[in-house]
N, C-alpha and C positions, 0 to 999 in steps of 0.2 A: 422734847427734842434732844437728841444724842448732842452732845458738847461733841465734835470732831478737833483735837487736839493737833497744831502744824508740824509735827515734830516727836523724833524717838525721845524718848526719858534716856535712854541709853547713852548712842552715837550723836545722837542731835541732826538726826537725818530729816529732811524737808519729808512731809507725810502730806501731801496735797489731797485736799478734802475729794476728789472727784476723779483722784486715782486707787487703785487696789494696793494693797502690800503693804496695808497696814494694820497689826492686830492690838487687841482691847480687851478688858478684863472688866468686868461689869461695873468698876469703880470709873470706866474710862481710861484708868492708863494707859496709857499709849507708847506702841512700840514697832521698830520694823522689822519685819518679815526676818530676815537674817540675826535679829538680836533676839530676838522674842524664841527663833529656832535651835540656834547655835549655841548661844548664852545663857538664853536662859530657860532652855528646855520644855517650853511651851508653857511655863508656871509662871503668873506674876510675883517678882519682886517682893512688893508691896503687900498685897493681900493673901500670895499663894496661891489664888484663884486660876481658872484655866484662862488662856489668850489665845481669842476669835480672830477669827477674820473679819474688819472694820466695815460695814457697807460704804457704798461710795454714797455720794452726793450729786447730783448732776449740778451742770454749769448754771444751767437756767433755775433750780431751786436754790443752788448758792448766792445767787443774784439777792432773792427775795430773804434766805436765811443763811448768812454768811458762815463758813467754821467759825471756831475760836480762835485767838491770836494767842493765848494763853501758852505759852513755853513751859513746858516742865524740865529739867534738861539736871542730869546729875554729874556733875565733870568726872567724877573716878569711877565712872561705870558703874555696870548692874551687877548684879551676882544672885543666883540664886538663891530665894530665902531658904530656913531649914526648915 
């Protein structure tokens, strides 16, 4: 099952499992729509992997398999790796 991550790694924006606008790189990093775009060029960080668009979750399987609470969160920002 996908880890859904509550939170940009970037900006430390709330990423609510069961809304859209949030994207992932197959390690699951976790990112939002405007950092993932703007910042960092649609390339993860971390891996240099490409960054998806995150399925949602509905409310009712969140019930039964909650996201993760796991924060990743980097206070000085992202930057594009080389």
């Amino acid at each position: 099952m996908l880890q859904m991550r509550p939170g940009c790694e970037c900006c430390d924006k709330d990423l609510p499992a069961h809304e859209a606008g949030a994207r992932i790189c197959s390690y699951k990093c976790t990112f939002c729509e405007t950092c993932a775009t703007s910042v960092l060029g649609g390339k993860c960080p971390n891996c240099g992997g490409e960054l998806v668009a995150r399925p949602t979750r509905s409310l009712a399987r969140l019930a039964k398999h909650p996201a993760s609470t796991e924060r990743v969160y980097k206070p000085g920002g992202c930057v594009q790796s080389a």
